[in-house]
N, CA, C and O atoms as a GROMACS GRO file, in nm:
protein
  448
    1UNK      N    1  16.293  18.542  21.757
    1UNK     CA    2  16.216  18.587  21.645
    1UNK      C    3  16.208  18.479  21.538
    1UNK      O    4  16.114  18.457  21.461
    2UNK      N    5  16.343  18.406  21.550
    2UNK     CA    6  16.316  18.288  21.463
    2UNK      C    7  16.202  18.201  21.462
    2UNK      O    8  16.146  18.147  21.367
    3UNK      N    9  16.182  18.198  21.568
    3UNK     CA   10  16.094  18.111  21.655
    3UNK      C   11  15.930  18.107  21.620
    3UNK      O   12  15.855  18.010  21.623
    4UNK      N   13  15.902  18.238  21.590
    4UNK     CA   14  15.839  18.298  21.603
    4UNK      C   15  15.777  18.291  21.441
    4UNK      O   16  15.667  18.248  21.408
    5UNK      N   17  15.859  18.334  21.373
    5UNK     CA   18  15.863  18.342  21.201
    5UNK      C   19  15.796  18.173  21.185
    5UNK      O   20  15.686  18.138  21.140
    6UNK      N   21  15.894  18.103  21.232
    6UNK     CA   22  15.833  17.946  21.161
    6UNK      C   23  15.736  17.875  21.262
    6UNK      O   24  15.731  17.753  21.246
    7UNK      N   25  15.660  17.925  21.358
    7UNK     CA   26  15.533  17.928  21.378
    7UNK      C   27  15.474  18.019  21.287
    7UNK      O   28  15.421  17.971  21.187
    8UNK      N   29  15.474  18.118  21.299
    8UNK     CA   30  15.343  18.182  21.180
    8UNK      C   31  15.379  18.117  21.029
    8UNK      O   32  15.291  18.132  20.944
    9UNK      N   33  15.465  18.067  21.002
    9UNK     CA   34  15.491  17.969  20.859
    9UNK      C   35  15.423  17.849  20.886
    9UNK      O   36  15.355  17.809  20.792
   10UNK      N   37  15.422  17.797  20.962
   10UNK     CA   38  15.339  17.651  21.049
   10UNK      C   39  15.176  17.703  21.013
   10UNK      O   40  15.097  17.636  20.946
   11UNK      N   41  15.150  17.824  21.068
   11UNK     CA   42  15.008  17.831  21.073
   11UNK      C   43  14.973  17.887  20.941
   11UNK      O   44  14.856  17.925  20.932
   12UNK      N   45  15.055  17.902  20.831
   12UNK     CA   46  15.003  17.951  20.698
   12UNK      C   47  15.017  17.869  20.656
   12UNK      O   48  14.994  17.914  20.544
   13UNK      N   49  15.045  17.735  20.631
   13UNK     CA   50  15.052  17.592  20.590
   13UNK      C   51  14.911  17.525  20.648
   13UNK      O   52  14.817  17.456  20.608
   14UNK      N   53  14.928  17.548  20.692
   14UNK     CA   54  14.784  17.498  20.786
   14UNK      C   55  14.657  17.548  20.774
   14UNK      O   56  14.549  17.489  20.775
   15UNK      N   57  14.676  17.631  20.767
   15UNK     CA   58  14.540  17.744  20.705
   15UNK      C   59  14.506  17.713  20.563
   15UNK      O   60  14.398  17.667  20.527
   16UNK      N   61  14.628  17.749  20.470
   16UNK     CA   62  14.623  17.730  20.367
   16UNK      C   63  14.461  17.606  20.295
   16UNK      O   64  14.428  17.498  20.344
   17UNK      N   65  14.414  17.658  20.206
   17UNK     CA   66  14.350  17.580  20.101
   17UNK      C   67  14.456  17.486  20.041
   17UNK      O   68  14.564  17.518  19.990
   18UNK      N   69  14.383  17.315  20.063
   18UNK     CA   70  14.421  17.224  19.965
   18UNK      C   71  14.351  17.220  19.823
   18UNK      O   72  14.232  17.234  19.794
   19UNK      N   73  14.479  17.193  19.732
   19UNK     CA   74  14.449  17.186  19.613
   19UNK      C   75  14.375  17.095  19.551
   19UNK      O   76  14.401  16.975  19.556
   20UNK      N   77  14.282  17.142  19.491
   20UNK     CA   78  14.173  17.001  19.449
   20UNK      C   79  14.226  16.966  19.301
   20UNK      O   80  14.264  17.055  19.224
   21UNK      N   81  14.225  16.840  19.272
   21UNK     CA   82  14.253  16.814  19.114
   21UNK      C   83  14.107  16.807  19.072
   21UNK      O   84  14.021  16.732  19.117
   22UNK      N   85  14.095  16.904  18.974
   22UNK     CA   86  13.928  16.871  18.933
   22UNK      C   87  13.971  16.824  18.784
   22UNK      O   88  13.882  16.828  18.699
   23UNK      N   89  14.053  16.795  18.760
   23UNK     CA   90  14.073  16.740  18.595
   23UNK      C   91  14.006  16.607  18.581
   23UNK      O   92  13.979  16.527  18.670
   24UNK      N   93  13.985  16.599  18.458
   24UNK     CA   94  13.906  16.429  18.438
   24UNK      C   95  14.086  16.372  18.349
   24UNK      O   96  14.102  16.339  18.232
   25UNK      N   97  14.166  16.379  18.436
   25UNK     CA   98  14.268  16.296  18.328
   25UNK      C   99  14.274  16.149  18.367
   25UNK      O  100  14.300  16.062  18.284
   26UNK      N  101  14.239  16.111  18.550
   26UNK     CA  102  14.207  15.968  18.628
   26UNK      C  103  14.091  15.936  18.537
   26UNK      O  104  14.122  15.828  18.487
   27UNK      N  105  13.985  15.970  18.494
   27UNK     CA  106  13.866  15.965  18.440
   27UNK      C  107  13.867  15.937  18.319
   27UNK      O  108  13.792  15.841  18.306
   28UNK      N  109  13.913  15.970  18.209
   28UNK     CA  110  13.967  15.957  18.077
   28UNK      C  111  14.080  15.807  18.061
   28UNK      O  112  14.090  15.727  17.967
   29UNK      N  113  14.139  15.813  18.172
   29UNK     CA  114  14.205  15.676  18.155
   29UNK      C  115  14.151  15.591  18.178
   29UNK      O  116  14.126  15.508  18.090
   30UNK      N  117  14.113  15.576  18.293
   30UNK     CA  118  14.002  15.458  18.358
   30UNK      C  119  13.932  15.408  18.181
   30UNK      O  120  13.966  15.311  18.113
   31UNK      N  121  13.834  15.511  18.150
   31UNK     CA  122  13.734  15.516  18.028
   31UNK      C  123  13.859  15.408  17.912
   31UNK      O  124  13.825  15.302  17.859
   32UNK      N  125  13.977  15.462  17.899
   32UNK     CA  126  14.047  15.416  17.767
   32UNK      C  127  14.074  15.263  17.788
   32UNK      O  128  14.054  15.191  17.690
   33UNK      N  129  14.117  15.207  17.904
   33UNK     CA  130  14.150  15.077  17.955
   33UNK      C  131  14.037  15.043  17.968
   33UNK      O  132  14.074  14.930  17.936
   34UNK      N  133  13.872  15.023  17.994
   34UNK     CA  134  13.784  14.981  17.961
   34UNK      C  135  13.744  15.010  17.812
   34UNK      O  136  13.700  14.912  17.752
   35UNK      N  137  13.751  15.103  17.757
   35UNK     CA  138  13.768  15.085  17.602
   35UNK      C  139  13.826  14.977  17.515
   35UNK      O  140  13.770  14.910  17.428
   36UNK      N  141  13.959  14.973  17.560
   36UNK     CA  142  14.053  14.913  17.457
   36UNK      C  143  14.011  14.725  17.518
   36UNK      O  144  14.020  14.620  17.455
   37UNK      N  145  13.978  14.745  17.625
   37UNK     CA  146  13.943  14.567  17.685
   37UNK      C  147  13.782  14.534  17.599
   37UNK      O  148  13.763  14.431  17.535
   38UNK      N  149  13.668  14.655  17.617
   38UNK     CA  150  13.562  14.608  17.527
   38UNK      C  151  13.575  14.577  17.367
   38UNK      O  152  13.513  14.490  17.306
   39UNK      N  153  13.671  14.670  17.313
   39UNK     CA  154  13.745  14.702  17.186
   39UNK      C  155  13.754  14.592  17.145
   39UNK      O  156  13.698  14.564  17.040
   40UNK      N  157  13.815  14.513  17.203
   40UNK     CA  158  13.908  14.382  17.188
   40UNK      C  159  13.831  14.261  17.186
   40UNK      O  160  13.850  14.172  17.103
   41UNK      N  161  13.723  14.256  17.298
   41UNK     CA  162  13.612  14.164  17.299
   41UNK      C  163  13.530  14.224  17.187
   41UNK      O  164  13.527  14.146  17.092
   42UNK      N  165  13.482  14.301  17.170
   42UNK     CA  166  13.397  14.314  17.027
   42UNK      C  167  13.414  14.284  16.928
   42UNK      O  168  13.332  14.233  16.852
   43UNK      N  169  13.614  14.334  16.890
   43UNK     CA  170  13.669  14.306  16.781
   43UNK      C  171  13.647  14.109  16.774
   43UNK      O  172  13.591  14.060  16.676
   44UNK      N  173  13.685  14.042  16.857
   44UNK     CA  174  13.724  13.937  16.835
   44UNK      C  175  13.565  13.875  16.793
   44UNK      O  176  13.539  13.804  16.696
   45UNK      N  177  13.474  13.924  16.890
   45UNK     CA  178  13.299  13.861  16.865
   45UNK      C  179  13.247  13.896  16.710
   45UNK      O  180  13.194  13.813  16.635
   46UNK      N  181  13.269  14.013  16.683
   46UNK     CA  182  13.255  14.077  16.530
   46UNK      C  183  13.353  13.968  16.420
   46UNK      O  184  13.307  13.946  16.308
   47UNK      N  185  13.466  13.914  16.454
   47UNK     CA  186  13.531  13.843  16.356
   47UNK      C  187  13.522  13.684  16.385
   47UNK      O  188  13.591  13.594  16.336
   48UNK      N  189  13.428  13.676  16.470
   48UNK     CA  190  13.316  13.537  16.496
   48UNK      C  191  13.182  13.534  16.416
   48UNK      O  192  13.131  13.431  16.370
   49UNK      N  193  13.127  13.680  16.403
   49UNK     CA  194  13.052  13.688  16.376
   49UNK      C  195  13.033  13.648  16.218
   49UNK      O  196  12.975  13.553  16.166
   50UNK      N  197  13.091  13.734  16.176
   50UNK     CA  198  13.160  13.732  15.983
   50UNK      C  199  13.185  13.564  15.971
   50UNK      O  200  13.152  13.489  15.879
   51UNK      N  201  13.241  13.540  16.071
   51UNK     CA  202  13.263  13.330  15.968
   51UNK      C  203  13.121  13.272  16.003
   51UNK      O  204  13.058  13.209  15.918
   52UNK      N  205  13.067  13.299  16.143
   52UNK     CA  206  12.982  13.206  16.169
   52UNK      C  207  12.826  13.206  16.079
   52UNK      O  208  12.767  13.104  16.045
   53UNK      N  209  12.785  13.338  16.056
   53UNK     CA  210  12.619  13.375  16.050
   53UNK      C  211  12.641  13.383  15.910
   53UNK      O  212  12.734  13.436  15.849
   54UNK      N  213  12.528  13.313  15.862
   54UNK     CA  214  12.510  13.312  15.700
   54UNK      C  215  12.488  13.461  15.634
   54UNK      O  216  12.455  13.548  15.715
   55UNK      N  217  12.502  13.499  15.503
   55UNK     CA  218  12.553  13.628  15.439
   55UNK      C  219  12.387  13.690  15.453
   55UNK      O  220  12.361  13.800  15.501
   56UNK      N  221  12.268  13.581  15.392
   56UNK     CA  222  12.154  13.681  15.403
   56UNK      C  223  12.085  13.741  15.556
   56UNK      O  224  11.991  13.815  15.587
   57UNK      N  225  12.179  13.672  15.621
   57UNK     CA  226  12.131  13.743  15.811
   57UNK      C  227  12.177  13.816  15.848
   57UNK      O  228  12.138  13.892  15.937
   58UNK      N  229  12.350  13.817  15.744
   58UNK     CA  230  12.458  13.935  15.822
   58UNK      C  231  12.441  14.029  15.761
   58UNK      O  232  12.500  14.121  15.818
   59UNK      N  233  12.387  14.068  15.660
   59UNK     CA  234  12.333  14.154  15.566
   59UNK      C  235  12.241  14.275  15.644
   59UNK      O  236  12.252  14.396  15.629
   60UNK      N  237  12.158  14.207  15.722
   60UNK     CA  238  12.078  14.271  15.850
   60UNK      C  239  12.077  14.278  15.973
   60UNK      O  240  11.998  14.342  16.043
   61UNK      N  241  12.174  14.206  16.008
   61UNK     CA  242  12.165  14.227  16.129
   61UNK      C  243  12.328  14.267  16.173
   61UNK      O  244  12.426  14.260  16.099
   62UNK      N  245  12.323  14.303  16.288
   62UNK     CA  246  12.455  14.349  16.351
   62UNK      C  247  12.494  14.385  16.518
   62UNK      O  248  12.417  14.456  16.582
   63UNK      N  249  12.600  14.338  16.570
   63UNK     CA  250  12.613  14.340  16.722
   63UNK      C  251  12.639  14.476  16.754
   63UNK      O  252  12.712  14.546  16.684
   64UNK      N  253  12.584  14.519  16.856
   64UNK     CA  254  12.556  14.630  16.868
   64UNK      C  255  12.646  14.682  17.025
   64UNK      O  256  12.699  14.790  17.053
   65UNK      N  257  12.637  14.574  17.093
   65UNK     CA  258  12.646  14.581  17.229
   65UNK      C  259  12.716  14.490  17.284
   65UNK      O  260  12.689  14.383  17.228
   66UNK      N  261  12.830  14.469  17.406
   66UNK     CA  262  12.846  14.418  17.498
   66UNK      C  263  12.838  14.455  17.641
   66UNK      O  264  12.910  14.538  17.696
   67UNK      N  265  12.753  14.391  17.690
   67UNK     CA  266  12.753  14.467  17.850
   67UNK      C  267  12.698  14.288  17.904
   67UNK      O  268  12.625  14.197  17.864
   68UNK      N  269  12.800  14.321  18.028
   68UNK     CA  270  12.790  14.236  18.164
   68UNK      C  271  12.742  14.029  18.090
   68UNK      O  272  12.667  13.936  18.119
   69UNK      N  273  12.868  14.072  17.970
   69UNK     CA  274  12.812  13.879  17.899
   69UNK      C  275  12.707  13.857  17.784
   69UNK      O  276  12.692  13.755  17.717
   70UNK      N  277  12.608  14.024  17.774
   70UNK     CA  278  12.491  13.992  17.693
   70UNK      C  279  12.527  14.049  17.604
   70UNK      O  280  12.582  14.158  17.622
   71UNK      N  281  12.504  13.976  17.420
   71UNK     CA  282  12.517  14.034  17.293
   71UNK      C  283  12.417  14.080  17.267
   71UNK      O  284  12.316  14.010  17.257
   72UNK      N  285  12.416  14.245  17.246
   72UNK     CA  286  12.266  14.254  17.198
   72UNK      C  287  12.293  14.312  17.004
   72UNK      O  288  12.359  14.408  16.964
   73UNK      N  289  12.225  14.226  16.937
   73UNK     CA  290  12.235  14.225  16.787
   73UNK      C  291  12.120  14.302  16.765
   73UNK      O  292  12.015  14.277  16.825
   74UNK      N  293  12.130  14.389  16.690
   74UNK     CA  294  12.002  14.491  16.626
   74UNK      C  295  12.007  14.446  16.478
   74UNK      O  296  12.099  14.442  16.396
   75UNK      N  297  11.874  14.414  16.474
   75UNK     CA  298  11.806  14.340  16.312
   75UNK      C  299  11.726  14.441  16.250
   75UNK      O  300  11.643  14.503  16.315
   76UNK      N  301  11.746  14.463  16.114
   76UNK     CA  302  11.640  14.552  16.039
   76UNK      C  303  11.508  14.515  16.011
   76UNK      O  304  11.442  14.593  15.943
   77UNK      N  305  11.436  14.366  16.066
   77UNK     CA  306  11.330  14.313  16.053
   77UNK      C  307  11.249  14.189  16.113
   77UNK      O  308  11.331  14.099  16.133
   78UNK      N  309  11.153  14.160  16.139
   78UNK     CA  310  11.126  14.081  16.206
   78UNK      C  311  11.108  13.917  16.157
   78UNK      O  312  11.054  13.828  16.223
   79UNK      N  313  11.168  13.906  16.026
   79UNK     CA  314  11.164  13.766  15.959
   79UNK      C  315  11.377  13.751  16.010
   79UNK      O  316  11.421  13.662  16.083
   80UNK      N  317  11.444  13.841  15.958
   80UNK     CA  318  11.580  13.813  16.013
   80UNK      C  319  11.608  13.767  16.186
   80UNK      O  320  11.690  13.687  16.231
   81UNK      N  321  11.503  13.852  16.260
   81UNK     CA  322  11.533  13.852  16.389
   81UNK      C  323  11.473  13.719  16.427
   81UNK      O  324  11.496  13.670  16.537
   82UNK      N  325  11.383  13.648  16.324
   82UNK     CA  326  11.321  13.465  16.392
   82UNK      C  327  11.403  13.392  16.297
   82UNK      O  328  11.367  13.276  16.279
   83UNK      N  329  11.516  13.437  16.224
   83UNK     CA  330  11.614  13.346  16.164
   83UNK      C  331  11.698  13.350  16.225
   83UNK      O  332  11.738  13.237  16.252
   84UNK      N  333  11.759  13.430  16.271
   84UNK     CA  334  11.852  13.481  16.378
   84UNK      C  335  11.867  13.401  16.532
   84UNK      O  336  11.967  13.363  16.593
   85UNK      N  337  11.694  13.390  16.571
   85UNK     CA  338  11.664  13.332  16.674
   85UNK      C  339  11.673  13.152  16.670
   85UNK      O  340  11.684  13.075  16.765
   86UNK      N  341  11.665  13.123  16.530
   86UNK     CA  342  11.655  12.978  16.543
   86UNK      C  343  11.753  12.927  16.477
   86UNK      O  344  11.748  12.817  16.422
   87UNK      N  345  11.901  13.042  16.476
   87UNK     CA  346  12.008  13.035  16.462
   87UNK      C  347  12.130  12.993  16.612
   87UNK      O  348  12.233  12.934  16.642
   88UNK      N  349  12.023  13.074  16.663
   88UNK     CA  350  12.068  13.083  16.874
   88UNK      C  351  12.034  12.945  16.891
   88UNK      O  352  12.109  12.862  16.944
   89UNK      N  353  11.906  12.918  16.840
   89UNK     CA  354  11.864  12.823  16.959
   89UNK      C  355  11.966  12.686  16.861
   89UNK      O  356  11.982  12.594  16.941
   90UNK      N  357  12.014  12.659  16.760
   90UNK     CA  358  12.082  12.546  16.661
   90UNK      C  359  12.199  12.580  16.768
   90UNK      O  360  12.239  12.473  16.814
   91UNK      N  361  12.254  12.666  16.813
   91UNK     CA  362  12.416  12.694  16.873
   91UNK      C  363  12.490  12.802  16.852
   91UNK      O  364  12.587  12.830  16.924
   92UNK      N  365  12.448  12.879  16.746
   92UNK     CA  366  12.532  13.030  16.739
   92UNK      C  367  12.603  13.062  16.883
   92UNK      O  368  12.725  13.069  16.896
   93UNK      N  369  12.540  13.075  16.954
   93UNK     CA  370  12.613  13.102  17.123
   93UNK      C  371  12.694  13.011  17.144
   93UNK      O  372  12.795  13.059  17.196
   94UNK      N  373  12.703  12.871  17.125
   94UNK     CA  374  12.808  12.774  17.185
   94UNK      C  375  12.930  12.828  17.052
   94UNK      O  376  13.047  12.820  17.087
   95UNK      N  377  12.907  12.874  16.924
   95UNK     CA  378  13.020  12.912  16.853
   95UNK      C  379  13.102  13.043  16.869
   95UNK      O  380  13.211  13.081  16.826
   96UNK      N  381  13.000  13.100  16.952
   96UNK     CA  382  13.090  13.215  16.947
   96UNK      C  383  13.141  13.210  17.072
   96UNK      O  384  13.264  13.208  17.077
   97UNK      N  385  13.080  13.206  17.181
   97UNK     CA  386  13.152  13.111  17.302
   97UNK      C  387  13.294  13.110  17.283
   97UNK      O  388  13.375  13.192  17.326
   98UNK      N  389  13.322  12.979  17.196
   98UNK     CA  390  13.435  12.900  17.168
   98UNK      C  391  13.530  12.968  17.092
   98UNK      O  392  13.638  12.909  17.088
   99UNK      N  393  13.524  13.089  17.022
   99UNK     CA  394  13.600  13.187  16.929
   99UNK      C  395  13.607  13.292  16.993
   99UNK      O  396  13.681  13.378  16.944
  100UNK      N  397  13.549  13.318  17.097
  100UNK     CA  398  13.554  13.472  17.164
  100UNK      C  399  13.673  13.438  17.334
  100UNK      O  400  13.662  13.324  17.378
  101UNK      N  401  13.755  13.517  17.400
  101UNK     CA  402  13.783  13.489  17.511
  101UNK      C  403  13.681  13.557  17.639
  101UNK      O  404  13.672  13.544  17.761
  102UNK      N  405  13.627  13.622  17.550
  102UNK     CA  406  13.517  13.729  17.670
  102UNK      C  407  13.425  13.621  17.701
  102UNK      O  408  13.417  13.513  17.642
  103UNK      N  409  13.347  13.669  17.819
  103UNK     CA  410  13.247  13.622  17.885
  103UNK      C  411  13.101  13.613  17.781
  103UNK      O  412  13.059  13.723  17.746
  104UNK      N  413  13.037  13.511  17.739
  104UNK     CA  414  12.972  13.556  17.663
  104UNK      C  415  12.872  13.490  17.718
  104UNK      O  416  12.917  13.378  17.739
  105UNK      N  417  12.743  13.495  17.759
  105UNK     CA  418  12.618  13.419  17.832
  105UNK      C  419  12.506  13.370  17.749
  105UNK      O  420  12.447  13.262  17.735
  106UNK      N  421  12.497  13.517  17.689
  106UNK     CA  422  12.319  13.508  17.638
  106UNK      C  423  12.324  13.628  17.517
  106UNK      O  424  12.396  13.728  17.520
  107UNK      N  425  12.215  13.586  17.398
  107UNK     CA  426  12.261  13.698  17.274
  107UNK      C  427  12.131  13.734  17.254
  107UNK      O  428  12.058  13.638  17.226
  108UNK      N  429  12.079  13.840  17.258
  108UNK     CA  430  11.989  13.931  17.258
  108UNK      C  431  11.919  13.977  17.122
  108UNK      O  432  11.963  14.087  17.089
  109UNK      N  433  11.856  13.944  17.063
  109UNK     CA  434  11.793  14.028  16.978
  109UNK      C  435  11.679  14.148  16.966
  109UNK      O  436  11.571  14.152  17.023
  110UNK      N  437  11.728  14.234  16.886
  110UNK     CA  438  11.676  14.381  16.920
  110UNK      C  439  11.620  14.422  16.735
  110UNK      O  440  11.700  14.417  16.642
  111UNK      N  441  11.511  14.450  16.724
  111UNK     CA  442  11.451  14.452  16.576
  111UNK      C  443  11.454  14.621  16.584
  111UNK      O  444  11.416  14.669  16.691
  112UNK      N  445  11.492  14.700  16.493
  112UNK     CA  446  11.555  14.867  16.478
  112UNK      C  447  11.405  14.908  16.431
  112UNK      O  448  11.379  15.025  16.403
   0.00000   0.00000   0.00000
């Protein structure tokens, strides 16, 4: 009868429904460790930003974005965003480059 008992215990283990984790707590972390790594690259590009770009450009304009190397800066106008631009093309990118450890490629301007 013993025998017997822990076969039908065998086959209620077996039968049994597996437990699904449907929580987002893997999901929420993942999110915080890509947070705190963009965090960090922004923070450092933002305190590139403040020494490098003269006061009447930083006044209007502002980095908005990092994704995959590209800065995208959103400008309140289209005379800041061709000062801005012939700020890029003098070297703004080779300075922040050199002050940032992130990947930095290409800087985007975006007029709001």
């Amino acid at each position: 009868m013993d025998n017997a008992s822990n076969q039908l215990e065998q086959i209620r283990l077996w039968r049994k429904r597996n437990f699904r984790d449907s929580s987002i707590s893997a999901t929420i972390l993942e999110l915080r460790k890509s947070l705190k790594k963009t965090n960090k690259q922004l923070t450092q590009i933002m305190q590139a930003w403040d020494l490098h770009v003269p006061a009447h450009i930083h006044k209007n304009a502002i980095p908005t974005s990092l994704r995959g190397g590209i800065l995208e800066i959103t400008v309140d106008d289209s005379p800041t965003a061709y000062q801005l631009n012939q700020l890029i093309r003098a070297g703004l990118l080779n300075t922040l480059q050199t002050n940032c450890s992130s990947t930095l490629k290409k800087i985007k301007v975006r007029t709001a």
